[in-house]
C-alpha positions as CSV (number, residue, x, y, z in Angstrom):
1,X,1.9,17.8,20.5
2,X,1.2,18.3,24.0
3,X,-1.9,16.2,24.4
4,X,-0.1,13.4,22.5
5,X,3.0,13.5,25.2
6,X,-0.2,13.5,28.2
7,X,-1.8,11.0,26.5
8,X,1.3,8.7,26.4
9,X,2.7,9.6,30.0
10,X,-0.7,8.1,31.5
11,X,-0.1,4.9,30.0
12,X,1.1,3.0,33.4
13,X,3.7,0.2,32.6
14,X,1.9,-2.9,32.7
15,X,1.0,-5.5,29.8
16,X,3.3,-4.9,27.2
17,X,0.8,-5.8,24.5
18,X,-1.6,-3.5,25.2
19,X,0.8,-0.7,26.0
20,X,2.2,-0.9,22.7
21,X,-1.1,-1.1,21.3
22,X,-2.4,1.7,23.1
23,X,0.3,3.5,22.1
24,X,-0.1,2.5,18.6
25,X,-3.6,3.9,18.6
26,X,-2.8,7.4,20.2
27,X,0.2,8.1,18.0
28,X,-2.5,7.3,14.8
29,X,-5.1,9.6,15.9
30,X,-2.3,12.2,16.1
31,X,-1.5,11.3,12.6
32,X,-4.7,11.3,11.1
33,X,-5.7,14.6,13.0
34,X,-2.7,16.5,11.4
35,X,-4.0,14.9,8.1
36,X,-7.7,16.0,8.5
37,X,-5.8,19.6,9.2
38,X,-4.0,19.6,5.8
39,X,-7.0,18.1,3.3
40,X,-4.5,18.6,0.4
41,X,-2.6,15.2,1.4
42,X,-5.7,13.5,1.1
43,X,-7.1,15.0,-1.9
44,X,-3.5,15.0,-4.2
45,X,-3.5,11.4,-3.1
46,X,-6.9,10.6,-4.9
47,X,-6.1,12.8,-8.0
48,X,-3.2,10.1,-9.0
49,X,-5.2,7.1,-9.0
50,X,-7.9,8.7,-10.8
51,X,-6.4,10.0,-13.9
52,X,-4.7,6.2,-13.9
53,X,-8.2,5.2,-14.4
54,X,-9.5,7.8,-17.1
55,X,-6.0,7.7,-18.8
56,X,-5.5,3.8,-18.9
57,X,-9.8,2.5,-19.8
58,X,-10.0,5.3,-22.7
59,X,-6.3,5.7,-23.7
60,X,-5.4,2.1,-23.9
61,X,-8.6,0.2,-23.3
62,X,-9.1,-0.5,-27.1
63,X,-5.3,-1.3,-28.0
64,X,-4.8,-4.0,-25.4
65,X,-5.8,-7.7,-26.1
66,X,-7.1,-9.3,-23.0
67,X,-8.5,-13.1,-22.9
68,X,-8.9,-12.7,-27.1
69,X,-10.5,-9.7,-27.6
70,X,-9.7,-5.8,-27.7
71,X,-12.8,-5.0,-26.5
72,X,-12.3,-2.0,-24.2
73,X,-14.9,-2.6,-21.6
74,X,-13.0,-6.0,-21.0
75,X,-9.8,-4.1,-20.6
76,X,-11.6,-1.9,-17.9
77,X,-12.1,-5.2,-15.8
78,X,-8.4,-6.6,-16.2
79,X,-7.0,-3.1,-15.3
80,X,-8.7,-1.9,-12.0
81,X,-7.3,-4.8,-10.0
82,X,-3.8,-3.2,-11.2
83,X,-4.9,0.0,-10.3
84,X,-5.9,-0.6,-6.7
85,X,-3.3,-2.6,-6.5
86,X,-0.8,0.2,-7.3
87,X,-2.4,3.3,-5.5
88,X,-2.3,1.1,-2.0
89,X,1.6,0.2,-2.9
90,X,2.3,4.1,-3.6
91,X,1.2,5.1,-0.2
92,X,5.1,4.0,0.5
93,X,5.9,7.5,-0.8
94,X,3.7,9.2,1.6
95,X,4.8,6.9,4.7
96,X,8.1,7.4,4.6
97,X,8.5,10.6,3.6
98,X,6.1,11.7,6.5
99,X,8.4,9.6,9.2
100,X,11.4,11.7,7.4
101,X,9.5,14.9,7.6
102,X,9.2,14.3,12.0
103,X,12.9,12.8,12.3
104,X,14.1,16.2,10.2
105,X,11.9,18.0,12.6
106,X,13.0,16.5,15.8
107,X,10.1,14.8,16.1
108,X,11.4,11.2,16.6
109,X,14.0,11.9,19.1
110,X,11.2,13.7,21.4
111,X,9.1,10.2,21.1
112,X,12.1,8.3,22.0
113,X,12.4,10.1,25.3
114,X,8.7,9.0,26.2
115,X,8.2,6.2,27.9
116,X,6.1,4.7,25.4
117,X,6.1,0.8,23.5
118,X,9.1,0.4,21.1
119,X,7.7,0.8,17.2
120,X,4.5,2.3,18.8
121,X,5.5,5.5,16.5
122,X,5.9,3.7,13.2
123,X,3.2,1.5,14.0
124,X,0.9,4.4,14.4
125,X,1.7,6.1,11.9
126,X,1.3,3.0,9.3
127,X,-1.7,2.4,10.4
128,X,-2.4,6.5,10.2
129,X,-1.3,5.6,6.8
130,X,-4.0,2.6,6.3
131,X,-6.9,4.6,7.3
132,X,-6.1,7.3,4.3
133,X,-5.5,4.2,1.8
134,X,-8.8,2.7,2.9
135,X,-10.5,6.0,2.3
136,X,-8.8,6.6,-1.0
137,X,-9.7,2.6,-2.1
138,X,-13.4,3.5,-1.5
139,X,-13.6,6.7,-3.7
140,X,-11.2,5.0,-6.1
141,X,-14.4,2.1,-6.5
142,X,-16.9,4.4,-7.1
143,X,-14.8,6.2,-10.1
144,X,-14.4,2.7,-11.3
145,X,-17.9,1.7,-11.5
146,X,-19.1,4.9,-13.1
147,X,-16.1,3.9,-15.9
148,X,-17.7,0.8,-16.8
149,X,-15.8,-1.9,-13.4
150,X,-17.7,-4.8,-12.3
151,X,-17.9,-7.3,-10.2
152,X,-19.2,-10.7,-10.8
153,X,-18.9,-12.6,-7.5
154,X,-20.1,-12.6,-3.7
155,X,-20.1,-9.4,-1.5
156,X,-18.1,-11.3,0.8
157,X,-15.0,-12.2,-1.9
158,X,-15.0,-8.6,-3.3
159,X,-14.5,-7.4,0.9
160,X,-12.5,-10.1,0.4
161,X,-10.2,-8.6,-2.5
162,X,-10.3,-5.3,-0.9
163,X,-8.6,-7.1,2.4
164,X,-5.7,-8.5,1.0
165,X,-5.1,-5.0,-0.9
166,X,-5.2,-3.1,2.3
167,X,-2.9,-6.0,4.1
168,X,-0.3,-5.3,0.5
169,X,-0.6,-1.6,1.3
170,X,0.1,-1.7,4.8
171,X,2.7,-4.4,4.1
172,X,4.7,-1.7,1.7
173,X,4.5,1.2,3.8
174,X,7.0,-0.6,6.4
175,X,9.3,-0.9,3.4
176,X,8.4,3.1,3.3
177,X,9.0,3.4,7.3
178,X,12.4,1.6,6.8
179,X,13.2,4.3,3.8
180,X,12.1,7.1,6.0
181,X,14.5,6.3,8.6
182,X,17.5,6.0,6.1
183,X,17.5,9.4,4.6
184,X,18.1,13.2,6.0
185,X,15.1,15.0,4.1
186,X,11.3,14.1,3.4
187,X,12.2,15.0,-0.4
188,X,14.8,12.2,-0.7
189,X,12.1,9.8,1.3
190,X,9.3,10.4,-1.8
191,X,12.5,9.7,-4.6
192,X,13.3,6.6,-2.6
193,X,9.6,5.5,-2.2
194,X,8.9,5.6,-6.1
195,X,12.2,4.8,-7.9
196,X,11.9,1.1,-7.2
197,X,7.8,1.3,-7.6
198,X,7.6,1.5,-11.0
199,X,9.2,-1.6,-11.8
200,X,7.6,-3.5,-8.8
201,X,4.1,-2.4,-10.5
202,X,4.8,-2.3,-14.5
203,X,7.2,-5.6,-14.3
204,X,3.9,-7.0,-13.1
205,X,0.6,-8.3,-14.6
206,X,-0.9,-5.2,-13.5
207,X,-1.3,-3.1,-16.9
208,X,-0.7,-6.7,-19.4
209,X,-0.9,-9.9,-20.1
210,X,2.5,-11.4,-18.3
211,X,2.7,-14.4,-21.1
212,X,2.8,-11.9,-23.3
213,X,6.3,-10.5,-22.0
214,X,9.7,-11.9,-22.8
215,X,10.4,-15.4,-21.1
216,X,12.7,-14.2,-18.4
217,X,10.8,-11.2,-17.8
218,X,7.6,-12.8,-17.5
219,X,8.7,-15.4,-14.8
220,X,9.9,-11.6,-12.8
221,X,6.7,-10.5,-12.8
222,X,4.8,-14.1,-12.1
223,X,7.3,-14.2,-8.7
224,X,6.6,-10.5,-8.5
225,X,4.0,-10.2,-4.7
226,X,2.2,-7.1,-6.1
227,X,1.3,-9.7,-9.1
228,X,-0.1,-11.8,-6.8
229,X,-1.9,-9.3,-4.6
230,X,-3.4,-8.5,-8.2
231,X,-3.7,-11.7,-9.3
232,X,-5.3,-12.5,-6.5
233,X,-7.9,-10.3,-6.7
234,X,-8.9,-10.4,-10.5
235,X,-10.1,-14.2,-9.0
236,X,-11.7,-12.5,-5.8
237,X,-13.5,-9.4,-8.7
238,X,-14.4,-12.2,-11.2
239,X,-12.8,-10.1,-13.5
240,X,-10.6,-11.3,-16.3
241,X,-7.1,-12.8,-16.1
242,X,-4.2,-13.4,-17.4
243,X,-3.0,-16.2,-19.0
244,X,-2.8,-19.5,-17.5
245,X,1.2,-20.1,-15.7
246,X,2.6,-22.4,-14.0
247,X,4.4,-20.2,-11.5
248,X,2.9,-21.4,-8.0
249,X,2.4,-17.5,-7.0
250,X,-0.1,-17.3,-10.4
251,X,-1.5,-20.8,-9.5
252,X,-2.6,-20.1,-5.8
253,X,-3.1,-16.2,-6.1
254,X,-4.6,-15.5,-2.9
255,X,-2.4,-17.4,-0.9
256,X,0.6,-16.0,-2.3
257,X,-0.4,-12.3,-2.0
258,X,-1.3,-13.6,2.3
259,X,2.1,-14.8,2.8
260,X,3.8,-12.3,1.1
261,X,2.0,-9.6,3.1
262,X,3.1,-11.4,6.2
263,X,6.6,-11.8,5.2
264,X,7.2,-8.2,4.4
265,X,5.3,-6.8,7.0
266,X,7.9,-9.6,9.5
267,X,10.9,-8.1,7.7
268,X,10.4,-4.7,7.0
269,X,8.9,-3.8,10.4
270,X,12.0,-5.4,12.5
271,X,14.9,-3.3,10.3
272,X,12.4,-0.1,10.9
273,X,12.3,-0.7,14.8
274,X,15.8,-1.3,15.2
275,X,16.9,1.6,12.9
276,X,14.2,3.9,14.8
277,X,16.1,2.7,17.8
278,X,19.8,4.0,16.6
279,X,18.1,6.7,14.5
280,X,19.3,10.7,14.8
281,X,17.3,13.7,13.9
C-alpha cells in the first residue's frame, strides 16, 4: 500500500490528462499485483466459462436446431460467441464486488485523501479488471478449439471480434463499479452483479435462435447490447447466425455492439465517479 501512496504523491500537478492517466496505470498495477498474489481469483474465474463450454457443445449441442440442422458441431460454432460474450459480461461480479471489498476496508476513503486524478481508482481498477478478462478470453479460445470452434474469416476480423468483446466487458464492469459503490459488503456487490446478468445473457441470442422466442420477447433480446456484441461477432467468427431480423441492432451488428459500448461506458462511468466522490467506507 505504501509504494502505491509514494508512487501517487510523486505525480506533480500538471496536465490533467496524463495525471489521471498515470494514475490510472499505478492504481492497475496495484490491482493486478494483489491478483497475481491470490491465483485463486484467476483460476475460479476460468473454471466457470469452461464448464459453460463442455456443459452447453455436449449437453445441448445435438438438441438445438441452428440454421436447419441439429448437427452438434454446428451448435458448437453458434454457442462460443455467446460464451465469450457472457464470461467478459460476468467480470461485473468480480469488479464490483472488489471496489466493495476496499470501500468496506477503508480503502477508498485513504485514496480520496491523495492527491491523485478523480476516477483514477475505478479507472484502474477496471482496467485491472480487463487485463484478467483478456487473459481468461485467451485460455477460454484454446478450450474452444480443442471442442470442435472455428473460425472461417481473416486474422484481422477474429482480433477484430475479440476487440469489441473486451470494449463490452470493460463497458459492464462500470455498471459493476457503480454497484460496488452502492452497497456495504463485497457479498451483496457479487448478488447485485449477477441477479440482473442472467436475463441480460439468456433474454439474448446467446444460447438460441431469437426468432425462435415469443414475439415480444424476441424484439427484448434483438434491442438487447450483449446480443449485439454477440451478434456482432458470429459475423466477425464466420460462424453461424441467427435468423435474419429486422431490428437495426441485428442488421448492423458491429456497429451496434461499438455504440453501445461507448454509451455505457459514458453513463456508467460518470454516476461511478460522482458516487466515489460522496461515497463512505
Amino acid at each position: 500500500m505504501s509504494a502505491v501512496t509514494d508512487a501517487v504523491r510523486v505525480a506533480a500537478p500538471g496536465n490533467p490528462v496524463t495525471q489521471s492517466i498515470r494514475d490510472s496505470l499505478v492504481v492497475a498495477k496495484r490491482n493486478l499485483i494483489r491478483m497475481s498474489r491470490i491465483p485463486e481469483m484467476v483460476i475460479f474465474g476460468l473454471i466457470q466459462p469452461i464448464m459453460f463450454v463442455v456443459l452447453f457443445s455436449y449437453v445441448f449441442g445435438g438438441s438445438m436446431n441452428i440454421g436447419g440442422t441439429t448437427d452438434s458441431s454446428v451448435y458448437r460454432e453458434f454457442l462460443m460467441a455467446g460464451i465469450f460474450a457472457q464470461t467478459v459480461t460476468f467480470a461485473t461480479a468480480g469488479a464490483g464486488a472488489g471496489i466493495a471489498d476496499d470501500m468496506h476496508k477503508g480503502l477508498i476513503d485513504r485514496f480520496r485523501s491523495l492527491p491523485m486524478a478523480r476516477g483514477a481508482v475505478l479507472t484502474g481498477r477496471t482496467l485491472a479488471d480487463l487485463v484478467q478478462t483478456a487473459l481468461t478470453l485467451f485460455v477460454l479460445a484454446i478450450v474452444a478449439l480443442l471442442v470442435g470452434w472455428r473460425t472461417h474469416t481473416s486474422f484481422g476480423e477474429v482480433l477484430g471480434a475479440f476487440g469489441l468483446l473486451l470494449l463490452t466487458g470493460y463497458a459492464f464492469t462500470w455498471i459493476g463499479a457503480v454497484i460496488g459503490l452502492s452497497v456495504r459488503t463485497p457479498e451483496a456487490a457479487t448478488s447485485g452483479g449477477l441477479i440482473w446478468l442472467f436475463p441480460v445473457t439468456f433474454i439474448s441470442n446467446a444460447f438460441v435462435d431469437s426468432s425462435r422466442m415469443t414475439p415480444w420477447l424476441q424484439h427484448v433480446a434483438d434491442w438487447n447490447p450483449f446480443s449485439a456484441t454477440v451478434q456482432a461477432c458470429r459475423q466477425l467468427f464466420g460462424n453461424p447466425g441467427v435468423s435474419p431480423s429486422d431490428a437495426w441492432p441485428m442488421q448492423h451488428p458491429v456497429w451496434a455492439s461499438l455504440i453501445y459500448s461507448v454509451l455505457i461506458i459514458f453513463i456508467f462511468r460518470t454516476l461511478a465517479v460522482r458516487k466515489y466522490r460522496s461515497a463512505t467506507a
